[in-house]
PDB file of N, CA, C, O and CB in Angstrom:
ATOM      1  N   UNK A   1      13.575 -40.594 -78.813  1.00  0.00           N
ATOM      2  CA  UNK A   1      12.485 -39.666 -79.039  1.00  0.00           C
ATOM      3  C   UNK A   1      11.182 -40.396 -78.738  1.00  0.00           C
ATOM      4  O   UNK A   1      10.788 -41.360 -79.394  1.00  0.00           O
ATOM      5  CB  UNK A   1      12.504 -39.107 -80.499  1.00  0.00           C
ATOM      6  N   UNK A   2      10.637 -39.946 -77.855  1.00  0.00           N
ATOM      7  CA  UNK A   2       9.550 -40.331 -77.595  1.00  0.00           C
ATOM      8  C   UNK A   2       7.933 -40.148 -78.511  1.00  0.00           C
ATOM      9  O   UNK A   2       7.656 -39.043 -78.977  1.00  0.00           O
ATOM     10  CB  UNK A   2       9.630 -39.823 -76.474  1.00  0.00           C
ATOM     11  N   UNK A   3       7.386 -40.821 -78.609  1.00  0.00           N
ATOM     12  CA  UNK A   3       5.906 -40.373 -79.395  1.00  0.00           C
ATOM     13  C   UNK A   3       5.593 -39.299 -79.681  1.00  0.00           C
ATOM     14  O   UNK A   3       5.556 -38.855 -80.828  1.00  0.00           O
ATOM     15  CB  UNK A   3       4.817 -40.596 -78.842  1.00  0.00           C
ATOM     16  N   UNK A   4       5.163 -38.388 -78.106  1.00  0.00           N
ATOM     17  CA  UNK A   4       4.844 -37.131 -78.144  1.00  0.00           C
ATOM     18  C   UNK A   4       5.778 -35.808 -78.504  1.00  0.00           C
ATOM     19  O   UNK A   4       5.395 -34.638 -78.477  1.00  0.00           O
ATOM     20  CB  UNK A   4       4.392 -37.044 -77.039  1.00  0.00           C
ATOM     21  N   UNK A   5       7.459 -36.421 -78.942  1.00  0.00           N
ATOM     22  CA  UNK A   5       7.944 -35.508 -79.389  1.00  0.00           C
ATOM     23  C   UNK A   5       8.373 -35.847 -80.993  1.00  0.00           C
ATOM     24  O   UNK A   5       9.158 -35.093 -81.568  1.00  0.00           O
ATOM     25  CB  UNK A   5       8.930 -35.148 -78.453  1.00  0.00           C
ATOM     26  N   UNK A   6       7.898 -36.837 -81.564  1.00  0.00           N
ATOM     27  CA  UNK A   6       7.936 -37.122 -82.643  1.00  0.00           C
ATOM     28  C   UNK A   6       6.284 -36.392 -83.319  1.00  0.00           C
ATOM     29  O   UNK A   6       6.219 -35.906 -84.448  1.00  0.00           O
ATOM     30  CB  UNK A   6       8.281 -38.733 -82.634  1.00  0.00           C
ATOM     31  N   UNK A   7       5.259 -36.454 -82.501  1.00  0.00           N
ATOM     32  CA  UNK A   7       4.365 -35.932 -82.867  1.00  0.00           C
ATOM     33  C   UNK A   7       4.330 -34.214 -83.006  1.00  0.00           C
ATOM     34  O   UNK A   7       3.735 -33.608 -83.897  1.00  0.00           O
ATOM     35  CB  UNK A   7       3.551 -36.499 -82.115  1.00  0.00           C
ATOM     36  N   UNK A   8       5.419 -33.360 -81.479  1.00  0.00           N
ATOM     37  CA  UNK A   8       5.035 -32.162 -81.835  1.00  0.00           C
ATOM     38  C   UNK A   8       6.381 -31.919 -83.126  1.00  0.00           C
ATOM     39  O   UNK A   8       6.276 -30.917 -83.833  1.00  0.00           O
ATOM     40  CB  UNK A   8       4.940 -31.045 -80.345  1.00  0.00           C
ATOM     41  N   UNK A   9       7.752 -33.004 -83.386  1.00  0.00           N
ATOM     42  CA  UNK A   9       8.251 -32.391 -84.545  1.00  0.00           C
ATOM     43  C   UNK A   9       7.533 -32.749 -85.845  1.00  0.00           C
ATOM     44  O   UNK A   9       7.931 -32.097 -86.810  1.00  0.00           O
ATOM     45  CB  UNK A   9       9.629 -32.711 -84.654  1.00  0.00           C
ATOM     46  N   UNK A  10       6.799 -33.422 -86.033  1.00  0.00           N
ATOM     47  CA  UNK A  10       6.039 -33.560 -86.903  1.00  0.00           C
ATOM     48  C   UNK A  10       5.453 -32.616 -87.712  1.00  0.00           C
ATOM     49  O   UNK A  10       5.523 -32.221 -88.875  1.00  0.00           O
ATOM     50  CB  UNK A  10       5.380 -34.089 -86.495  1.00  0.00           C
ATOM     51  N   UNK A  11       4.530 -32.269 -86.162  1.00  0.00           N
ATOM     52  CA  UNK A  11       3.778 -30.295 -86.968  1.00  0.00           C
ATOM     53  C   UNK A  11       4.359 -29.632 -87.018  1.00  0.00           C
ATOM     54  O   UNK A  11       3.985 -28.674 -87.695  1.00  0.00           O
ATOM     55  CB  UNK A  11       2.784 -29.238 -86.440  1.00  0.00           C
ATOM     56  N   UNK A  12       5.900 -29.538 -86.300  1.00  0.00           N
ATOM     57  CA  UNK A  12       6.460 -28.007 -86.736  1.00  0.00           C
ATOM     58  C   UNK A  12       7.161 -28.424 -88.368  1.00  0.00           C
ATOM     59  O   UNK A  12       7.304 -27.481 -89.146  1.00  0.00           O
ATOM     60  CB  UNK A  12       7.961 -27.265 -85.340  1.00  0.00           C
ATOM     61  N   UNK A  13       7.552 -29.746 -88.806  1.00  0.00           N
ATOM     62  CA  UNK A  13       7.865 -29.276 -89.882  1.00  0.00           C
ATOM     63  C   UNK A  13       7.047 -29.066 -91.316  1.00  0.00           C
ATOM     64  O   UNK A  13       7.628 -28.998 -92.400  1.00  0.00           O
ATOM     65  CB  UNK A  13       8.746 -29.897 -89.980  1.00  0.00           C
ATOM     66  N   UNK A  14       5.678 -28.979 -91.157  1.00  0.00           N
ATOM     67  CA  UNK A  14       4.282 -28.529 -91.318  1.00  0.00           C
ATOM     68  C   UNK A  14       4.293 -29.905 -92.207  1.00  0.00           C
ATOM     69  O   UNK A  14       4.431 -29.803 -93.426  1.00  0.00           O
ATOM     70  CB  UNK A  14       3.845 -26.803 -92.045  1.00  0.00           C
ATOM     71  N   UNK A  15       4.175 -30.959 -91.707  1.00  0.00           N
ATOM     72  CA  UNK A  15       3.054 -32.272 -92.256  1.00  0.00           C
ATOM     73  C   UNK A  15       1.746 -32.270 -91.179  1.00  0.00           C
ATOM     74  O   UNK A  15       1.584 -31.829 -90.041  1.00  0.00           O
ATOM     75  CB  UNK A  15       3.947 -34.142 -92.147  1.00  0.00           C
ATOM     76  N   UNK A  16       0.747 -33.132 -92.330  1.00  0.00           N
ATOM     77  CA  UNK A  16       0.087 -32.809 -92.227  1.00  0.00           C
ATOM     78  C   UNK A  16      -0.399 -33.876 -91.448  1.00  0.00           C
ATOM     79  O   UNK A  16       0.479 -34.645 -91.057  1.00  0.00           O
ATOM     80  CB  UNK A  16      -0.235 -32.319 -93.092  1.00  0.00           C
ATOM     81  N   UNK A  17      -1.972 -34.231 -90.995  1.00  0.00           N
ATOM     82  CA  UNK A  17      -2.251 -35.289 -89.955  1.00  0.00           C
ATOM     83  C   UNK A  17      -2.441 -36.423 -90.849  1.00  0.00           C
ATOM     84  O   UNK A  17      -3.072 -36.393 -91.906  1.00  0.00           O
ATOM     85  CB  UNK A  17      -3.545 -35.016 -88.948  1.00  0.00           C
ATOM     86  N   UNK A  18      -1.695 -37.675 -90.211  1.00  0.00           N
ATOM     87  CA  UNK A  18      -1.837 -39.274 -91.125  1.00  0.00           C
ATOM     88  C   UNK A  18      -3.738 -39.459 -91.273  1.00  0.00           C
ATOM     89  O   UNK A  18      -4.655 -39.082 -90.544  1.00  0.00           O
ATOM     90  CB  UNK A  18      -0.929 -41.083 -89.806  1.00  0.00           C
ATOM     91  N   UNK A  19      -3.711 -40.031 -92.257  1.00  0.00           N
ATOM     92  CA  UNK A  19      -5.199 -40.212 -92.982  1.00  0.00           C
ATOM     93  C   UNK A  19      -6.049 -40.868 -91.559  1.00  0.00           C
ATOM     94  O   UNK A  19      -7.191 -40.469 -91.332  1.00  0.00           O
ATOM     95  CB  UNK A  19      -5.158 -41.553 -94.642  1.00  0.00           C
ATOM     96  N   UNK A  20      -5.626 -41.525 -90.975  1.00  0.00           N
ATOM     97  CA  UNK A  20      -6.106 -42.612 -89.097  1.00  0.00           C
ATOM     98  C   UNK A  20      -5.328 -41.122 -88.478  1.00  0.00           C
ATOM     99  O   UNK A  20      -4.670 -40.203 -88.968  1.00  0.00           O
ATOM    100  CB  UNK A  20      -4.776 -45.059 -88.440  1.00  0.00           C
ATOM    101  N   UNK A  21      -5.849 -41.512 -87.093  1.00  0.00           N
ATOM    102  CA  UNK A  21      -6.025 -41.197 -86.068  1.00  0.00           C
ATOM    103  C   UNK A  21      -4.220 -41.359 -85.819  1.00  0.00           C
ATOM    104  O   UNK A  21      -3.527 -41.924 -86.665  1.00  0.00           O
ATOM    105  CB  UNK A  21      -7.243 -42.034 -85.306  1.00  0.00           C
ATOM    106  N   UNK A  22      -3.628 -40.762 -84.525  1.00  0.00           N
ATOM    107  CA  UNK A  22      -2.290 -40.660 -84.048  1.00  0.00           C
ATOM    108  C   UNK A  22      -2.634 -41.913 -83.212  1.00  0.00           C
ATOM    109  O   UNK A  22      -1.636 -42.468 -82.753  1.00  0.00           O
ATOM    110  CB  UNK A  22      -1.743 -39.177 -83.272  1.00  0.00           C
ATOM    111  N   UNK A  23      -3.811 -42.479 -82.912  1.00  0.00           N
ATOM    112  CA  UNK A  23      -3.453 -43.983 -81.575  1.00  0.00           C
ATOM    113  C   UNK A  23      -3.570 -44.770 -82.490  1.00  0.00           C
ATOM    114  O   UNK A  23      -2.859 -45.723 -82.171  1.00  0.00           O
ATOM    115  CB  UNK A  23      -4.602 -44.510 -80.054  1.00  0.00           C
ATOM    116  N   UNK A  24      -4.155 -45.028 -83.704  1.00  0.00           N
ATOM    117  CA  UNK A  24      -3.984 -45.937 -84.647  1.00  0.00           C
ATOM    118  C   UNK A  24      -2.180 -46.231 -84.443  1.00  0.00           C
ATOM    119  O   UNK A  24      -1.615 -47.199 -83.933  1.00  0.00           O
ATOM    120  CB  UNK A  24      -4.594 -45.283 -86.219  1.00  0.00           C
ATOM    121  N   UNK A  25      -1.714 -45.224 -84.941  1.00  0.00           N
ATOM    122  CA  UNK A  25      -0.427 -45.305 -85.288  1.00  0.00           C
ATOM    123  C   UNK A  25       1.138 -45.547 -84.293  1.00  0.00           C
ATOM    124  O   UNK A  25       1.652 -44.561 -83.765  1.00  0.00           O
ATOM    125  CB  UNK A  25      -0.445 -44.157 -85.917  1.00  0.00           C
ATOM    126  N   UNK A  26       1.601 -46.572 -84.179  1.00  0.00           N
ATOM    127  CA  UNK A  26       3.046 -46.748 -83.884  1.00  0.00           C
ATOM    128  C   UNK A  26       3.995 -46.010 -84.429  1.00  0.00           C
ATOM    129  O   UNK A  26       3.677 -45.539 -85.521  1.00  0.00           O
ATOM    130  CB  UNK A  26       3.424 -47.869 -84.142  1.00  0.00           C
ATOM    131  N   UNK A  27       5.684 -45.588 -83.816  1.00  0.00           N
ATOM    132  CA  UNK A  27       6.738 -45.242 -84.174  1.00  0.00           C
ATOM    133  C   UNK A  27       7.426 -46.444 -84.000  1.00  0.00           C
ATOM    134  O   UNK A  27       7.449 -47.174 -83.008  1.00  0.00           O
ATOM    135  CB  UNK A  27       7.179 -44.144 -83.594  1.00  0.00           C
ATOM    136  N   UNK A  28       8.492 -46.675 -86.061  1.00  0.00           N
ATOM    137  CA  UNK A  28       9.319 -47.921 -85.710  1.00  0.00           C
ATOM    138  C   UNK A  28      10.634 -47.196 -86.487  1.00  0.00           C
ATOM    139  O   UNK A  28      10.483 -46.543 -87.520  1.00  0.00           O
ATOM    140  CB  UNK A  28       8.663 -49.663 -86.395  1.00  0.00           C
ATOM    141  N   UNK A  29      11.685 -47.363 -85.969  1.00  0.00           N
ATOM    142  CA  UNK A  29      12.767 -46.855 -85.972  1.00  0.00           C
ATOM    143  C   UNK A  29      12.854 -47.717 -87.492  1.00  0.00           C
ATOM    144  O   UNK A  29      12.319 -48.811 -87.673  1.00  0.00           O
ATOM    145  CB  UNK A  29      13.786 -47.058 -84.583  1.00  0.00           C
ATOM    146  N   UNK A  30      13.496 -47.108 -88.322  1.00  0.00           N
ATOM    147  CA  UNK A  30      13.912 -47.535 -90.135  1.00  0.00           C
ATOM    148  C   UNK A  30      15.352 -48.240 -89.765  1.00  0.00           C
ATOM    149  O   UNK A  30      15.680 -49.318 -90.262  1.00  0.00           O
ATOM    150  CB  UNK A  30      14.206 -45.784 -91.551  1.00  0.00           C
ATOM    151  N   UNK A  31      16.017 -47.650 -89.013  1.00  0.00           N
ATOM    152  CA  UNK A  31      17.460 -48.579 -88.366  1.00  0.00           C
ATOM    153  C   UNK A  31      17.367 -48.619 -87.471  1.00  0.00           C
ATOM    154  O   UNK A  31      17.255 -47.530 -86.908  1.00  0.00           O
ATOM    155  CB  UNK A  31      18.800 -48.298 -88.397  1.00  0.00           C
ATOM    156  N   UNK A  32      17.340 -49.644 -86.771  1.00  0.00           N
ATOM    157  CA  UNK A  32      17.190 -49.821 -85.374  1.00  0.00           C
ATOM    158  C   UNK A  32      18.687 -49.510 -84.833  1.00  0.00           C
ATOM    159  O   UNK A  32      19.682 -49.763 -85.512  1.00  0.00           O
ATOM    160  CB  UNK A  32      16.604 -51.355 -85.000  1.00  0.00           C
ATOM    161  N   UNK A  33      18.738 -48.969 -83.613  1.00  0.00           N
ATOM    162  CA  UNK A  33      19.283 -48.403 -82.688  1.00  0.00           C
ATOM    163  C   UNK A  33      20.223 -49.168 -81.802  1.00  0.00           C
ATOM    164  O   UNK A  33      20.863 -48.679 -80.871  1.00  0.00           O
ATOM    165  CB  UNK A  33      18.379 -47.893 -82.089  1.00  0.00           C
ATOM    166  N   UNK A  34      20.242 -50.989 -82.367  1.00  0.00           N
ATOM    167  CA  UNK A  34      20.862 -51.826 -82.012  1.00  0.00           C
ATOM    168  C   UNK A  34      21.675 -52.074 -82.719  1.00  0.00           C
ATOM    169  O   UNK A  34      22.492 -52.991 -82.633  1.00  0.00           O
ATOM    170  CB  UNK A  34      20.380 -52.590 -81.735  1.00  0.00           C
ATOM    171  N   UNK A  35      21.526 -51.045 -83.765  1.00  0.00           N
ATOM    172  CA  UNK A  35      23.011 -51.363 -84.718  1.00  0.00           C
ATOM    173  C   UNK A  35      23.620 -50.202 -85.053  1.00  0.00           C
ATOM    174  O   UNK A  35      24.125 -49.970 -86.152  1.00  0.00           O
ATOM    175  CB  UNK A  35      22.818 -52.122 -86.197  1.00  0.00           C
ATOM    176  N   UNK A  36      23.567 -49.179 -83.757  1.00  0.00           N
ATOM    177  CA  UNK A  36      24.285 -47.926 -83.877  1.00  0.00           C
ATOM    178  C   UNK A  36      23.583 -46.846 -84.791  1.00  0.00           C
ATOM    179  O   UNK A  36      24.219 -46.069 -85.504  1.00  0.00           O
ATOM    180  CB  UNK A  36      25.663 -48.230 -84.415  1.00  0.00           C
ATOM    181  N   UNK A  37      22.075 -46.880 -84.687  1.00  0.00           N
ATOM    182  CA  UNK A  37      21.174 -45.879 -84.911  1.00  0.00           C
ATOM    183  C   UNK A  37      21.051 -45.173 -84.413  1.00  0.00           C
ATOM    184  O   UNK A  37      21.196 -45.491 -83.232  1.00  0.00           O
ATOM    185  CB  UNK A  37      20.346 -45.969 -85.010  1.00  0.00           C
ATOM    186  N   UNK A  38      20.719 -43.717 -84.584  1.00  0.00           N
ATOM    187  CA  UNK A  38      20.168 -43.074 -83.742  1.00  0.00           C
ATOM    188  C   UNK A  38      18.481 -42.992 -83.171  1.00  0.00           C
ATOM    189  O   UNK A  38      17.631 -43.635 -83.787  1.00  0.00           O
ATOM    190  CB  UNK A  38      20.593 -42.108 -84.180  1.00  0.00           C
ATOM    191  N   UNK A  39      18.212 -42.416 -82.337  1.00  0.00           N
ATOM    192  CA  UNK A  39      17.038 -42.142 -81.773  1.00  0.00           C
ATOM    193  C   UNK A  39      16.142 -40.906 -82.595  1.00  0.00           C
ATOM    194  O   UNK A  39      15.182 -40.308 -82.109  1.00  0.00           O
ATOM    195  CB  UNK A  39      17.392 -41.798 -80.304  1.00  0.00           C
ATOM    196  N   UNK A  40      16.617 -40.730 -83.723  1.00  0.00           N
ATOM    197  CA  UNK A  40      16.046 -39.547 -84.469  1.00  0.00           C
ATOM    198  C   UNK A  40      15.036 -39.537 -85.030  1.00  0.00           C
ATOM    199  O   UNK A  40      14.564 -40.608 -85.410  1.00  0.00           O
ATOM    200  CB  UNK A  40      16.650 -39.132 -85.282  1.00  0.00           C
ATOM    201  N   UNK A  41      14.206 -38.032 -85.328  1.00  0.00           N
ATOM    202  CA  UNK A  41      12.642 -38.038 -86.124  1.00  0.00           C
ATOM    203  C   UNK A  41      13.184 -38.708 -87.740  1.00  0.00           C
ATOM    204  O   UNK A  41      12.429 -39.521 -88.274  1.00  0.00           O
ATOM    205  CB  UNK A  41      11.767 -35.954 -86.315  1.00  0.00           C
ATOM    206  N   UNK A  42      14.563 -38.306 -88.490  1.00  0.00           N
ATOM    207  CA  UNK A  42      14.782 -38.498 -89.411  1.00  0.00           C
ATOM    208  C   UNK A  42      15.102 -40.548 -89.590  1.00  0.00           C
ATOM    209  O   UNK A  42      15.421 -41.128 -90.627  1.00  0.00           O
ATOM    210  CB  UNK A  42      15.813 -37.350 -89.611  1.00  0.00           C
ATOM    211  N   UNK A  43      14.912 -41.057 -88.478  1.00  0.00           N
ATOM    212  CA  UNK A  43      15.236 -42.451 -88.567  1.00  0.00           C
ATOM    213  C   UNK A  43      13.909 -43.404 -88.059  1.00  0.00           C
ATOM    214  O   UNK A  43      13.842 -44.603 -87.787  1.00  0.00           O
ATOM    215  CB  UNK A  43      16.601 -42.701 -87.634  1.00  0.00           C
ATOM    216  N   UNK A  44      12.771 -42.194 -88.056  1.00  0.00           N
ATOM    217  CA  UNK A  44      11.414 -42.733 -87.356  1.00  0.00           C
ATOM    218  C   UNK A  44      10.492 -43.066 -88.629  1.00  0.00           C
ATOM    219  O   UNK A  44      10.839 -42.615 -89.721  1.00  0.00           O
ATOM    220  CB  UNK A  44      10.604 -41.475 -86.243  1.00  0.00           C
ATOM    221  N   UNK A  45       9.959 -43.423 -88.580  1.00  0.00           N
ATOM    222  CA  UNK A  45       8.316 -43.531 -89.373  1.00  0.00           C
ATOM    223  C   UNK A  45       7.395 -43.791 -88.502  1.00  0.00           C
ATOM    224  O   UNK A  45       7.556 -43.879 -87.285  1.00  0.00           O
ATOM    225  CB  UNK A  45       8.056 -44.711 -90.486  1.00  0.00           C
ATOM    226  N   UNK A  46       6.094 -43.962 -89.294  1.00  0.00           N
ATOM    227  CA  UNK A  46       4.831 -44.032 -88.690  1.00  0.00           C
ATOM    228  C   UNK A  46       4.530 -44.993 -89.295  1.00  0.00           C
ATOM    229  O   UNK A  46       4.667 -45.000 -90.518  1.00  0.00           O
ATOM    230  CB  UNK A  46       3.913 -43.001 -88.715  1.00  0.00           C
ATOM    231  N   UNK A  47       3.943 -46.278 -88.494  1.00  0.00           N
ATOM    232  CA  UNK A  47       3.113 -47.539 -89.253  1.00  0.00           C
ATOM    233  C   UNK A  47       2.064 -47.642 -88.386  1.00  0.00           C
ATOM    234  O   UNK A  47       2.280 -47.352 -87.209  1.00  0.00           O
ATOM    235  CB  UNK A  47       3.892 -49.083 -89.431  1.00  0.00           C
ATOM    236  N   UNK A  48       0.657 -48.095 -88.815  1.00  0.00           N
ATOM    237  CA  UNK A  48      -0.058 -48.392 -88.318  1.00  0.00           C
ATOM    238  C   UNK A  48       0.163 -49.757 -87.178  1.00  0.00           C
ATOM    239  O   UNK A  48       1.027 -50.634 -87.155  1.00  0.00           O
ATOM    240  CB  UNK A  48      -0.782 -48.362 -89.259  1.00  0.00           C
ATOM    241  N   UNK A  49      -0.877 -49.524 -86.385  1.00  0.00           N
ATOM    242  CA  UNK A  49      -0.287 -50.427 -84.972  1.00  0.00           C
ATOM    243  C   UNK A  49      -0.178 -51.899 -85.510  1.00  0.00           C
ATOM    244  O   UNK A  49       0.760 -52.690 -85.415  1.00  0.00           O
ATOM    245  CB  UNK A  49      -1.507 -50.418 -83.430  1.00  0.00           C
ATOM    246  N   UNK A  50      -1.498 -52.046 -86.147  1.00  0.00           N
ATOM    247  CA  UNK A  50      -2.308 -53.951 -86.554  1.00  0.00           C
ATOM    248  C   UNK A  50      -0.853 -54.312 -87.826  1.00  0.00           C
ATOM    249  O   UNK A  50      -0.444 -55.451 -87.600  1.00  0.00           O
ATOM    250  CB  UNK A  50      -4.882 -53.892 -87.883  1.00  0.00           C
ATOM    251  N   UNK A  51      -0.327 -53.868 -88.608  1.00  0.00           N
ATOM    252  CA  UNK A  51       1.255 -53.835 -89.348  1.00  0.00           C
ATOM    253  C   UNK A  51       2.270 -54.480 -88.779  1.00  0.00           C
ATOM    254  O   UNK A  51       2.724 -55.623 -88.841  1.00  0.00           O
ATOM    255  CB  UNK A  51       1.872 -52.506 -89.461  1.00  0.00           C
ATOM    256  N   UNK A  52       2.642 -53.055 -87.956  1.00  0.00           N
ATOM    257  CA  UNK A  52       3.601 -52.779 -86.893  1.00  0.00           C
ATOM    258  C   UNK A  52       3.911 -54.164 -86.311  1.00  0.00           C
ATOM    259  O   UNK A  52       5.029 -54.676 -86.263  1.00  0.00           O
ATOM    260  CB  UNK A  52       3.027 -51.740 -85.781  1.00  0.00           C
ATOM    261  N   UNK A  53       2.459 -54.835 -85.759  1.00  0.00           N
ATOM    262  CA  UNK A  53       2.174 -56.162 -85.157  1.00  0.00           C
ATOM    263  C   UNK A  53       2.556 -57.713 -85.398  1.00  0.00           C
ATOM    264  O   UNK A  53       3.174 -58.675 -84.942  1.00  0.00           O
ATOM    265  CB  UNK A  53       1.074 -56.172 -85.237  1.00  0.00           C
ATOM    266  N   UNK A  54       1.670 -57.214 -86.531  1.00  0.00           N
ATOM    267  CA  UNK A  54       1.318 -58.150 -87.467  1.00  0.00           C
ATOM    268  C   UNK A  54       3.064 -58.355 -88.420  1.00  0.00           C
ATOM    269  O   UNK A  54       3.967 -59.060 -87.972  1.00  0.00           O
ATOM    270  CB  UNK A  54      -0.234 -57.423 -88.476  1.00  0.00           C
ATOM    271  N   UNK A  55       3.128 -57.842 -89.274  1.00  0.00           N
ATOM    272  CA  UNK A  55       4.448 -58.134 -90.314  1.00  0.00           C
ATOM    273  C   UNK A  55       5.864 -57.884 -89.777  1.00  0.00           C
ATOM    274  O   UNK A  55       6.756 -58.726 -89.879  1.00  0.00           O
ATOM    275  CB  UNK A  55       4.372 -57.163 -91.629  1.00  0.00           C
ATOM    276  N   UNK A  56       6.126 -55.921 -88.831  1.00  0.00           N
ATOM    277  CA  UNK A  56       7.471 -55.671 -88.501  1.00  0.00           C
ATOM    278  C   UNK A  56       8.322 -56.250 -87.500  1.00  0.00           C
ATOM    279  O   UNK A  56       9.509 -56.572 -87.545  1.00  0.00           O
ATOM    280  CB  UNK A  56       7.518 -54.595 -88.276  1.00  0.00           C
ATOM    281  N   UNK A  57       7.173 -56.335 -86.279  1.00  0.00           N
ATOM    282  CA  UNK A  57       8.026 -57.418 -85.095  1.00  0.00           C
ATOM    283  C   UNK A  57       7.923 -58.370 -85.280  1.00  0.00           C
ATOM    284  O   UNK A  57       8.859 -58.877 -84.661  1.00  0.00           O
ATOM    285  CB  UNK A  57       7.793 -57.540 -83.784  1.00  0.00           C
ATOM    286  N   UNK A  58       7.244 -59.344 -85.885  1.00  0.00           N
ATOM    287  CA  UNK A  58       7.812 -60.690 -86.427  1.00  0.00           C
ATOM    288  C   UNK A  58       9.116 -60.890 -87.090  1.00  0.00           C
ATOM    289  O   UNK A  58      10.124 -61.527 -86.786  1.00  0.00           O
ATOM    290  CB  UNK A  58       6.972 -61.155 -87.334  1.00  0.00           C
ATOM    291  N   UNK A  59       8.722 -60.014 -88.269  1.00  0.00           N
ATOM    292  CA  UNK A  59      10.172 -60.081 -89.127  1.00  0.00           C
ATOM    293  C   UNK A  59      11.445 -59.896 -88.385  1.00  0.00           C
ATOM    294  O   UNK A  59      12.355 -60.725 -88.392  1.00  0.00           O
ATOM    295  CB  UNK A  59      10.245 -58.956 -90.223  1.00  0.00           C
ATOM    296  N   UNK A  60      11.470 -58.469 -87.573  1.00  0.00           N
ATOM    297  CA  UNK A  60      12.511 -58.337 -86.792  1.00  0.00           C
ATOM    298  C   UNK A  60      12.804 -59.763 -86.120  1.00  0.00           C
ATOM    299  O   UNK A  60      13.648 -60.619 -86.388  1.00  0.00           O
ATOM    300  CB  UNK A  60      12.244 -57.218 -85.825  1.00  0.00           C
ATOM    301  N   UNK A  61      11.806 -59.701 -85.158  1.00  0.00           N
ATOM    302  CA  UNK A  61      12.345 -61.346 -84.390  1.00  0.00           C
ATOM    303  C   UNK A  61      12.998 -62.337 -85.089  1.00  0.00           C
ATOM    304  O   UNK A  61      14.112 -62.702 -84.713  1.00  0.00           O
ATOM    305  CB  UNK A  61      11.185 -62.257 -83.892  1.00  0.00           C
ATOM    306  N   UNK A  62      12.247 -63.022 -86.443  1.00  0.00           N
ATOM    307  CA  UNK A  62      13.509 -63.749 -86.603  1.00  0.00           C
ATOM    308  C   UNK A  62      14.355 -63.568 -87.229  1.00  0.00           C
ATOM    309  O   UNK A  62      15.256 -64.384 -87.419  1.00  0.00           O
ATOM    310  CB  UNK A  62      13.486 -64.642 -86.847  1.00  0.00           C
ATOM    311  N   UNK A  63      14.264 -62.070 -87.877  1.00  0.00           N
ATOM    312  CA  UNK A  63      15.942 -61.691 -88.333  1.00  0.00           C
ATOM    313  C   UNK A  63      16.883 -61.794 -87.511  1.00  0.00           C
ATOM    314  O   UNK A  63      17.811 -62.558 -87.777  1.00  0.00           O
ATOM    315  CB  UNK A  63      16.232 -60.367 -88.729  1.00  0.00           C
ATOM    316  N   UNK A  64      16.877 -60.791 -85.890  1.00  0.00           N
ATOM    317  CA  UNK A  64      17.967 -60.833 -85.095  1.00  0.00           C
ATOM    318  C   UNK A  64      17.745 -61.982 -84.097  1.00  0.00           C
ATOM    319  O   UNK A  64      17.880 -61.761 -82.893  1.00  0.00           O
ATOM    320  CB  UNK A  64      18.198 -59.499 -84.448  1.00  0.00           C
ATOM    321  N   UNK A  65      17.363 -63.364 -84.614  1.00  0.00           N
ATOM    322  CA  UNK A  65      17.863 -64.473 -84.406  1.00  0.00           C
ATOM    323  C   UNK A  65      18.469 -65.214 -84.927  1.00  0.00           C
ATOM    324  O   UNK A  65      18.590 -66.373 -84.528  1.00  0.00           O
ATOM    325  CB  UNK A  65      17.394 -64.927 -84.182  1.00  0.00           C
ATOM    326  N   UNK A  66      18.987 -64.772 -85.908  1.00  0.00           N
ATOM    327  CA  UNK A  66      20.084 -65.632 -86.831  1.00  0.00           C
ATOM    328  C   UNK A  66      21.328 -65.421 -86.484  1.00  0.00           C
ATOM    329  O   UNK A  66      22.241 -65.992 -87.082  1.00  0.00           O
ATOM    330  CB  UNK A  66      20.095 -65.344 -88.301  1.00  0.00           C
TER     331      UNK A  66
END
């Protein structure tokens, strides 16, 4: 699922707009998809980008280097 269709299922299931802006914001999969996740809105969230950056892809990295 791409951004822009995580964004229009977003409004149809009537939430409302994140407190920032939609370019503030990244999509990071809650299970990643490398361990037999799906690609779904129900397996998506929204984190801010400077986060996203900063704390989730680090962590990831050296988790799935062990």
């Amino acid at each position: 699922m791409c951004k822009k269709d995580f964004i229009n299922e977003w409004y149809k299931r009537g939430l409302e707009m994140p407190e920032e802006w939609w370019e503030l914001y990244q999509i990071h999969h809650i299970k990643p998809c490398e361990y037999g996740e799906e690609n779904t809105f129900e397996n998506l969230t929204l984190v801010l980008t400077t986060e996203h950056q900063k704390k989730l892809n680090p962590w990831w990295r050296a988790y799935g280097g062990q």
